[in-house]
C-alpha positions as CSV (number, residue, x, y, z in Angstrom):
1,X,66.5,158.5,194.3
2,X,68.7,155.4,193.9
3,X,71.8,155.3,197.3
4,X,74.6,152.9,196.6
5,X,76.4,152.6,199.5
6,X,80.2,152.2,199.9
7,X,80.7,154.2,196.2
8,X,84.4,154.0,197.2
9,X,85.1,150.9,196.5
10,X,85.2,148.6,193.4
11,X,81.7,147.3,193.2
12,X,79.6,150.3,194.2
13,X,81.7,153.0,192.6
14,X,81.3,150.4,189.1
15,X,77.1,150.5,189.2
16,X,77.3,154.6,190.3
17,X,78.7,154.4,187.1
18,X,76.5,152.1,185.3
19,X,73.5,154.0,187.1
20,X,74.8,157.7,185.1
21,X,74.9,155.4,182.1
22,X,71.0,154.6,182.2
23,X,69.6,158.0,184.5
24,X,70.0,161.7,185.3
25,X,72.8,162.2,187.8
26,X,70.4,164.5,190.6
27,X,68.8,160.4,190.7
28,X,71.5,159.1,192.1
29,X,72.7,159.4,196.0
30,X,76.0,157.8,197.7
31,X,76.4,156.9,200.4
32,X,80.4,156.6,201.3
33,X,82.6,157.0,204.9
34,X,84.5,159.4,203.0
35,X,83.3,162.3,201.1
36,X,86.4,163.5,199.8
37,X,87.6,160.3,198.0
38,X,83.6,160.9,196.1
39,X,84.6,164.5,195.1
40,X,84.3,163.5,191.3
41,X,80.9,161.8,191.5
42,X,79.4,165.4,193.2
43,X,80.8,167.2,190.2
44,X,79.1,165.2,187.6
45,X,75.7,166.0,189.8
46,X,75.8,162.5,192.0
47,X,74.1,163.5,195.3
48,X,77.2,162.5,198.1
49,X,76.5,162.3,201.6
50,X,78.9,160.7,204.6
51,X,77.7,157.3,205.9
52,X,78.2,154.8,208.4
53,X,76.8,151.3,208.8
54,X,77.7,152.3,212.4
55,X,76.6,155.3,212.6
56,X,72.4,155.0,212.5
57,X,72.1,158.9,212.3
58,X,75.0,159.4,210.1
59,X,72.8,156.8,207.3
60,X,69.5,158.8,208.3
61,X,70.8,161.8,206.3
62,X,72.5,159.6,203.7
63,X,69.4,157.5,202.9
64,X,66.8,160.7,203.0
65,X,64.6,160.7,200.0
66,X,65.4,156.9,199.0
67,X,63.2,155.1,196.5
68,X,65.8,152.3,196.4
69,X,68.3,151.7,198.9
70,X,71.7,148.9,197.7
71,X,73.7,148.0,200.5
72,X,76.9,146.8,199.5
73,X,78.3,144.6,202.5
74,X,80.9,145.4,204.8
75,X,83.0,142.4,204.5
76,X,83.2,142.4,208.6
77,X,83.0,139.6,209.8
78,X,80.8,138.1,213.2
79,X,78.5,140.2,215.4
80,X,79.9,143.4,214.7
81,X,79.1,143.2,210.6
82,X,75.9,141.5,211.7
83,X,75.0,144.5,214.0
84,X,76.4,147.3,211.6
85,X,73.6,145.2,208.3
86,X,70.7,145.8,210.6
87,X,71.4,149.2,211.2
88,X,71.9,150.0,207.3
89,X,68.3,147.8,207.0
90,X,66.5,149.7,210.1
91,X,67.6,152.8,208.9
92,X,66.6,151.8,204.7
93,X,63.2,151.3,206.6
94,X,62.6,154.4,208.6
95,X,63.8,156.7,205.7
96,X,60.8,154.9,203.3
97,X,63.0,153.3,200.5
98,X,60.6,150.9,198.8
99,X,63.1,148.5,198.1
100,X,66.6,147.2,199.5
101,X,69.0,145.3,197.7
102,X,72.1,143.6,199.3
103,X,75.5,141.9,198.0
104,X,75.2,138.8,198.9
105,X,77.0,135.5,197.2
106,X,76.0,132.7,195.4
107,X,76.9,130.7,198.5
108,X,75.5,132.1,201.0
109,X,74.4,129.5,203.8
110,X,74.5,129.5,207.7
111,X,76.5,125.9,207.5
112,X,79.1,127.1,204.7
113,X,82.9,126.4,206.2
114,X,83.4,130.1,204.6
115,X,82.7,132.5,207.4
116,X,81.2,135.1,204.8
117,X,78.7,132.7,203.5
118,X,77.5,132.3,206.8
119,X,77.7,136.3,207.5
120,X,75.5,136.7,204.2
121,X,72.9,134.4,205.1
122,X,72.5,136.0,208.0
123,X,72.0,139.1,206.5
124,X,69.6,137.8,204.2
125,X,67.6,136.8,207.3
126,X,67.5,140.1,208.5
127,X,66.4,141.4,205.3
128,X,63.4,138.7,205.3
129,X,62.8,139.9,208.4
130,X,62.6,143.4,208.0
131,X,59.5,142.9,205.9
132,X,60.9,145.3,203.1
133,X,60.9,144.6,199.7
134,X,64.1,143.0,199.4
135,X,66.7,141.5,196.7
136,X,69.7,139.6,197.7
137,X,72.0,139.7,194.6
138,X,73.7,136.4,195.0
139,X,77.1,137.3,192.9
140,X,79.5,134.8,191.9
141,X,83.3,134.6,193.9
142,X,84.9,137.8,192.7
143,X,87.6,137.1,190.5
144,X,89.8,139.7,191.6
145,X,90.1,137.5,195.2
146,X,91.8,135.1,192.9
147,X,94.2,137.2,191.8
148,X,95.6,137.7,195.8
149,X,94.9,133.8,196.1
150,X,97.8,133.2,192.6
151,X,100.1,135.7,194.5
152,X,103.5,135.2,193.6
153,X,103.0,131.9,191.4
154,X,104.1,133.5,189.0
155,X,107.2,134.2,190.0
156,X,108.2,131.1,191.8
157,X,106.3,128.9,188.9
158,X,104.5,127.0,191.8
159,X,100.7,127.6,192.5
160,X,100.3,126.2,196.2
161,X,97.5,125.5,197.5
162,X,95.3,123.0,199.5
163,X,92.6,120.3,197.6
164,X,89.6,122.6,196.0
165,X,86.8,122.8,193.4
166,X,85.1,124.6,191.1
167,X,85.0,128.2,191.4
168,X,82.5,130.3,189.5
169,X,84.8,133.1,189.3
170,X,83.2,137.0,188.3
171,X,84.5,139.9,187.6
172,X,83.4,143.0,189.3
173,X,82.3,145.5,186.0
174,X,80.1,142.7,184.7
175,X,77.9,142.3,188.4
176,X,78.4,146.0,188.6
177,X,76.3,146.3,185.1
178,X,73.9,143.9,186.1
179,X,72.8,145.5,189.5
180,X,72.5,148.7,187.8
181,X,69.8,146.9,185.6
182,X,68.5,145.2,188.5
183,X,68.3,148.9,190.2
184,X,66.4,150.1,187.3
185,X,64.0,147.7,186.0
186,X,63.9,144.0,187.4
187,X,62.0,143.2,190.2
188,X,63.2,140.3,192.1
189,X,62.1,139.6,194.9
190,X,64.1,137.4,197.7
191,X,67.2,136.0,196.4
192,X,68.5,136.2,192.8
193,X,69.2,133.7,190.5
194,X,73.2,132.6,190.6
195,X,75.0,136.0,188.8
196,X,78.2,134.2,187.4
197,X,80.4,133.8,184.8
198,X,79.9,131.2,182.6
199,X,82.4,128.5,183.4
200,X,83.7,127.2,186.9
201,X,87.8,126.1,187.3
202,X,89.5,124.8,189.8
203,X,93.5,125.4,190.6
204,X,94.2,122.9,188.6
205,X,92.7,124.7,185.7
206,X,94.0,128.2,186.6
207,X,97.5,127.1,187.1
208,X,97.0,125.4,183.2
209,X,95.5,128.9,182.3
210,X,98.2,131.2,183.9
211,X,100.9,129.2,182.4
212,X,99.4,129.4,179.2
213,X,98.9,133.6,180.0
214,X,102.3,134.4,180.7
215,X,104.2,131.2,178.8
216,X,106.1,129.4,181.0
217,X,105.1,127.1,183.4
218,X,103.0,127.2,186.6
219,X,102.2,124.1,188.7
220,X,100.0,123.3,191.1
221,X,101.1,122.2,194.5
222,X,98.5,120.8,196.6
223,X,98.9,120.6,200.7
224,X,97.3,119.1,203.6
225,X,95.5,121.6,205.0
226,X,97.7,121.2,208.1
227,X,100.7,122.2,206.1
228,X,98.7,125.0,204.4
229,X,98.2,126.5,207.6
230,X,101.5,126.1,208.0
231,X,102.9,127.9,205.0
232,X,100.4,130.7,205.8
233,X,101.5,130.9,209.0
234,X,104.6,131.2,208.2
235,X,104.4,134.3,205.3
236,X,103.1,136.1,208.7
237,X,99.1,135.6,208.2
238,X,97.2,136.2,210.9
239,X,94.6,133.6,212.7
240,X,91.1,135.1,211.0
241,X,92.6,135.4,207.7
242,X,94.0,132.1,207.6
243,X,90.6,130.7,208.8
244,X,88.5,132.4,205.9
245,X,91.0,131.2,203.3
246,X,91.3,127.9,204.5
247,X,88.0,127.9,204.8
248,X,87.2,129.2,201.3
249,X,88.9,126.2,200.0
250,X,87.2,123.7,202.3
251,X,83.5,125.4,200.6
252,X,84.8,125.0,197.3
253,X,85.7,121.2,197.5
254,X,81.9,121.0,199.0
255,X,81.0,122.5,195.4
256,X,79.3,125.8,197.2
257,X,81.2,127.9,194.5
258,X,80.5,125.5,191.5
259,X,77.0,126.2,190.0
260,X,77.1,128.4,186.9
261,X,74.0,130.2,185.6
262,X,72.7,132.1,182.2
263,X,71.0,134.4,184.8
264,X,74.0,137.5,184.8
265,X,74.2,137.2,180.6
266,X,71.0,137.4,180.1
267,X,70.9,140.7,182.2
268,X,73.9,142.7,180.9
269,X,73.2,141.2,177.1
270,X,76.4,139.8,176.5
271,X,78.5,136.4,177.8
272,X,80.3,137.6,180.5
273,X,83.9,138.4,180.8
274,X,86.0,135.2,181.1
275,X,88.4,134.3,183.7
276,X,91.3,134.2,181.0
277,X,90.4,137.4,179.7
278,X,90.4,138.3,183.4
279,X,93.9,137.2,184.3
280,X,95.7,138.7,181.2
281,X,95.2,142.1,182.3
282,X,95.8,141.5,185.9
283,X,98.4,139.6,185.8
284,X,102.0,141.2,186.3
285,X,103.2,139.1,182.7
């Protein structure tokens, strides 16, 4: 039996739904914090248990009869999301899955000035470590991050934000279909190749590409990163989230998010979905 964990959210409830696409339902096994928000994946047969990443015993039942375990990450931050990945790895382990497979990011590194880069390298080390089969899927930046990051530019017709570079920015449905094929017939081992769209922008570019999308025009307004604090500050951010997006900014100008790869067409068959595609239908137009 394949577990996706977290099924509630965007990326593991988008491969449950690739997985019923490719094999029988009764193969499949969530593993979600809560049950009732799964209620329609248990009536098309999906196998829906409660679990915790910090709650061991809680897993233990969720992860029974695993062949293949995919561990979606938290997204907490420092010793705590450290601590709650090696109980989801431990617990993979004593319930026999063969195989785990993580959500980790194409920049992952333990020196990235992106806190979650460094969070997923550790992770990774803990999966090397574990000595189980293992697969981190490094995914490119999720595209729908950029949508918080163009907020109300649209509005005000003024993009702000401090110096940056390249993003390789993905969308969610295509790395959803591509772990499902990874779930179900390749067999990396260690880290993936890059799994990314095709191009990488920078804010210069998107502001050019949203002002073409909704036809009038959107400039970019670059800050010191001082002042970016600043204006952060001042919208009523608080201290951690200032520090990650500041810091995602920081990673990107050190070309961490900038390396495109074939790897993610090659799996799902098909170019991936653009950015501009992307934006048009998130975009309030």
């Amino acid at each position: 039996m394949i577990i996706v964990t977290g099924a509630n959210g965007n990326l593991g409830r988008g491969v449950v739904e690739q997985l019923l696409k490719r094999i029988p339902a009764e193969q499949i096994g969530v593993s979600v914090r809560d049950v009732g928000q799964a209620q329609d994946l248990e009536e098309r047969g999906v196998r829906v248990r409660h679990g915790d990443f910090a709650e061991a015993e809680s897993l233990l039942n969720a992860f029974e009869g695993a062949s293949q375990v995919l561990l979606v990450s938290t997204g907490i931050l420092g010793d705590a999301g450290i601590s709650q990945h090696q109980t989801a790895i431990d617990t993979a382990k004593k319930s026999g899955a063969g195989r785990v497979l993580y959500t980790s990011h194409m920049g992952s590194s333990s020196t990235s000035y992106f806190p979650p880069m460094v969070h997923h390298a550790a992770t990774e080390d803990l999966l090397e470590q574990s000595g189980m089969r293992h697969t981190s899927l490094r995914n490119g930046f999720y595209a729908s991050s950029l949508v918080r990051l163009i907020g109300d530019a649209v509005t005000t017709g003024e993009l702000i934000v401090p110096e940056d570079g390249p993003i390789a920015w993905t969308t969610h449905s295509d790395l959803a279909q591509a772990t499902e094929v990874i779930l179900t017939g390749k067999n990396w081992d260690g880290p993936s190749p890059n799994l990314t769209a095709s191009e990488a922008i920078d804010m210069e570019g998107v502001a050019a590409m949203v002002s073409d999308i909704v036809g009038r025009p959107i400039y970019r307004k670059v800050l010191t990163d001082e002042a970016y604090r600043a204006y952060l500050t001042a919208q009523g951010f608080p201290e951690a989230r200032i520090a990650i997006t500041l810091g995602l900014f920081l990673a990107s100008r050190n070309g961490d998010f900038a390396q495109t790869s074939d790897a993610l067409a090659d799996l799902i068959g098909r170019p991936p979905v653009t950015l501009r595609d992307f934006l048009k239908e998130s975009l309030p137009l």
